[in-house]
VEXDREN-2710 file (C-alpha; in Angstrom, 1 decimal):
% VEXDREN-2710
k/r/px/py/pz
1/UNK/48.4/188.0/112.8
2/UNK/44.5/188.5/113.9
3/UNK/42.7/188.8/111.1
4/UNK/39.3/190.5/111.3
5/UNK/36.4/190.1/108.5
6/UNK/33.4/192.0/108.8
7/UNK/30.0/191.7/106.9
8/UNK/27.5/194.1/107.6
9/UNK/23.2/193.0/106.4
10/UNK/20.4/195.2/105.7
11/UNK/17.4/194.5/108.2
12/UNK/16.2/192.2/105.2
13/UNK/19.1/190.4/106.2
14/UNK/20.5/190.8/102.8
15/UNK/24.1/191.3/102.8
16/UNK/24.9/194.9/102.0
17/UNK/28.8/195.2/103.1
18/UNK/32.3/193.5/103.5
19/UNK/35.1/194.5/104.9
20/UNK/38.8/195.7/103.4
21/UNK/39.9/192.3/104.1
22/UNK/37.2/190.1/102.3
23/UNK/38.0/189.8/99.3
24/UNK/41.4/188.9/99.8
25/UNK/40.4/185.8/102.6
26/UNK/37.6/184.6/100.1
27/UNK/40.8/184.3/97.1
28/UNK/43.1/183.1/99.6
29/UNK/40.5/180.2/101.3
30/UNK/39.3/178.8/97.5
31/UNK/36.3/180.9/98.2
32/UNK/36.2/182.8/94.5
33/UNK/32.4/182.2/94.3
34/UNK/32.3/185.0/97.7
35/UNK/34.0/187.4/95.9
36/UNK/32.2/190.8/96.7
37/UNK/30.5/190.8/93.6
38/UNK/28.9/187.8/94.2
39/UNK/27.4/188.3/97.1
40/UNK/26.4/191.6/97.6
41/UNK/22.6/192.0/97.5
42/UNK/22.0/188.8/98.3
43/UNK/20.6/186.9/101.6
44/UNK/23.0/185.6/104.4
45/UNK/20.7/182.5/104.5
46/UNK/22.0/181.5/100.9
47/UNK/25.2/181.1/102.0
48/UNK/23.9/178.7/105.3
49/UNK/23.9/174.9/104.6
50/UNK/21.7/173.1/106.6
51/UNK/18.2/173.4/108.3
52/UNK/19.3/173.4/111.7
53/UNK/22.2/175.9/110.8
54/UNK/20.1/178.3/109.4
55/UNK/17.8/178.2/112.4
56/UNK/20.6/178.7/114.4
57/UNK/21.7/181.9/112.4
58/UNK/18.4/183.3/112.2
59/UNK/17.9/183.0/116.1
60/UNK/21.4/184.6/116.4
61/UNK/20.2/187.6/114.2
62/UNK/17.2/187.7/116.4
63/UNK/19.0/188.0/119.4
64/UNK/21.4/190.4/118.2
65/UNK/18.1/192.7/117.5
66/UNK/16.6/192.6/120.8
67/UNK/19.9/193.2/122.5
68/UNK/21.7/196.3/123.5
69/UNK/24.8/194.7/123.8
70/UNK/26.9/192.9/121.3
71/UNK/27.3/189.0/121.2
72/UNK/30.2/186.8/121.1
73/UNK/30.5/183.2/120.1
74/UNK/33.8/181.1/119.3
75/UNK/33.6/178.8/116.5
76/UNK/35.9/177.1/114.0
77/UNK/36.7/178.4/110.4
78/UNK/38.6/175.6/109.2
79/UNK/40.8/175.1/105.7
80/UNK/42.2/172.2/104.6
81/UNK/45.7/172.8/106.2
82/UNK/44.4/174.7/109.5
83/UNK/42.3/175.3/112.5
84/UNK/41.3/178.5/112.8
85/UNK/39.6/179.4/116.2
86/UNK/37.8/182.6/115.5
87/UNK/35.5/184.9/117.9
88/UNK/32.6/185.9/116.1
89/UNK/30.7/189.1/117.8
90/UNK/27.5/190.9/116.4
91/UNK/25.6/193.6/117.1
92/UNK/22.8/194.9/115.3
93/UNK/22.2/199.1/114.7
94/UNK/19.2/200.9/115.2
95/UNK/17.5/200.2/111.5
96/UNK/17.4/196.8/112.4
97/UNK/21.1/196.3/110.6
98/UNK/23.5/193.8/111.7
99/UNK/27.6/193.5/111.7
100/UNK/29.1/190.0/111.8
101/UNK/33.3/190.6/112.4
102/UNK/34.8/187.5/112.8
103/UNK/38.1/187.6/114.1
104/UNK/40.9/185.1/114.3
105/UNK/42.4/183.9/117.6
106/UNK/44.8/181.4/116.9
107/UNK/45.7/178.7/114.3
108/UNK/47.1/175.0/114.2
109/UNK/47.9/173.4/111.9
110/UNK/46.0/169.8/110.8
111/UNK/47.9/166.3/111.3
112/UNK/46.6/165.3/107.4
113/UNK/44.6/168.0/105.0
114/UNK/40.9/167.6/105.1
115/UNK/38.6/168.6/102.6
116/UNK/35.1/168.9/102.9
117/UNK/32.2/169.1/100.7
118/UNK/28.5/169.6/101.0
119/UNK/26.7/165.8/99.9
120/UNK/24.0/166.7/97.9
121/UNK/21.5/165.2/99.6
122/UNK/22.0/162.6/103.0
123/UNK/22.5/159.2/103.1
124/UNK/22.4/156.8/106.8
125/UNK/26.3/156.6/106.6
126/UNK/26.4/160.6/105.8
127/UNK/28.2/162.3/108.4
128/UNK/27.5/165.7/110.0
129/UNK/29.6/168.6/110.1
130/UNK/28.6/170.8/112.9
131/UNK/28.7/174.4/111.6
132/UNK/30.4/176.3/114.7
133/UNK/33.2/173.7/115.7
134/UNK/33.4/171.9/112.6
135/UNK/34.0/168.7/114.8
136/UNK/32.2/165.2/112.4
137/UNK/29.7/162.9/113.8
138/UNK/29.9/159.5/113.5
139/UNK/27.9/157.0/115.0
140/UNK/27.5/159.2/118.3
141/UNK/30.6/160.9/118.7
142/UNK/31.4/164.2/117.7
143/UNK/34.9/164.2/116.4
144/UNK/37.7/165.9/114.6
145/UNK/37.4/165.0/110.8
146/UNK/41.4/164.0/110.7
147/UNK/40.3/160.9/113.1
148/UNK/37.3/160.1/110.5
149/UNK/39.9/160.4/107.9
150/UNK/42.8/158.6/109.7
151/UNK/40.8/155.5/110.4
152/UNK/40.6/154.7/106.8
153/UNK/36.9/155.9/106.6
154/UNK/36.4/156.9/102.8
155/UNK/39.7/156.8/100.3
156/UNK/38.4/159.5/98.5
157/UNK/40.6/163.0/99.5
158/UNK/37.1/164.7/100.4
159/UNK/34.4/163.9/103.2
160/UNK/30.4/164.5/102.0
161/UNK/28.8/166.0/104.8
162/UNK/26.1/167.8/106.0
163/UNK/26.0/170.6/108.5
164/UNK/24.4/171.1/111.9
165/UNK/24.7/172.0/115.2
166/UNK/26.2/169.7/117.6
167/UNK/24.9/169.9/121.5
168/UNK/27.7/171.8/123.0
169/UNK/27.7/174.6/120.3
170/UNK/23.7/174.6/120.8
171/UNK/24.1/175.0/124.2
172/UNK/26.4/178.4/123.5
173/UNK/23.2/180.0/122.3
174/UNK/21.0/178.6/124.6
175/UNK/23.3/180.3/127.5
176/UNK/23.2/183.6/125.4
177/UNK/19.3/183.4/125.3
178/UNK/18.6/182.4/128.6
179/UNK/16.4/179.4/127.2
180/UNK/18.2/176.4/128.8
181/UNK/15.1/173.9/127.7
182/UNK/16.3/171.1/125.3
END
């Protein structure tokens, strides 16, 4: 099954829409505090974790405006149990409106459950998540978080990270953009 999950923002980039299917994904993913009522109204950005994420969502917004033409990125949308490859394309209207559908490509399922959580506040051992293929860095390798997890990093059932952007997942919106400076 491809699922699809759409989201649609004013041009105040507050979120003004979801789709048939969104209510159900947030209850089935653990994600009861996205429940329609609780986010409708508000800004995309409160939902983005990290600096360099958000700059990387706004600058996506940004492009989708000054394009005719929808965009597409793959990313990750992991849960505990699976990877979920999922196409993300967005296109903005002409009052400055933008759609987000994200739709699902394929799944796998994980070699050992990973949970994640967001660490309050970073620490030199903290890892980083990178927000679009949800691979872990540590040290100076980006990795799947099962190998953090398998190599008998933390006991604890949960990793504390923080998000960002890894190089290769920069580099997707670089291509988009045209801007291939580091």
């Amino acid at each position: 099954m491809t699922e699809l999950i759409n989201f649609w923002l004013n041009a105040q980039d507050q979120i003004v829409s979801v789709g048939r299917d969104w209510e159900r994904c947030a209850n089935e993913n653990g994600g009861h505090e996205l429940t329609c009522s609780r986010i409708i109204g508000r800004p995309l950005l409160e939902f983005v974790s990290g600096k360099v994420t958000r700059t990387f969502v706004q600058s996506l917004l940004q492009l989708a405006r000054d394009s005719v033409k929808p965009i597409e990125l793959d990313y990750r949308c992991d849960s505990p149990l699976l990877r979920r490859y999922t196409r993300m394309r967005v296109v903005s209207d002409a009052s400055g409106g933008v759609l987000f559908s994200h739709q699902t490509l394929r799944t796998e399922k994980r070699s050992c459950p990973v949970r994640i959580a967001l660490a309050s506040q970073r620490g030199h051992h903290t890892p980083i998540r990178c927000s679009m293929c949800n691979r872990v860095k540590l040290a100076n390798a980006w990795l799947e978080p099962e190998h953090h997890l398998q190599s008998g990093a933390p006991d604890s059932p949960q990793m504390w990270v923080i998000y960002g952007i890894c190089n290769a997942c920069a580099l997707q919106l670089r291509l988009l953009t045209g801007d291939l400076n580091p």
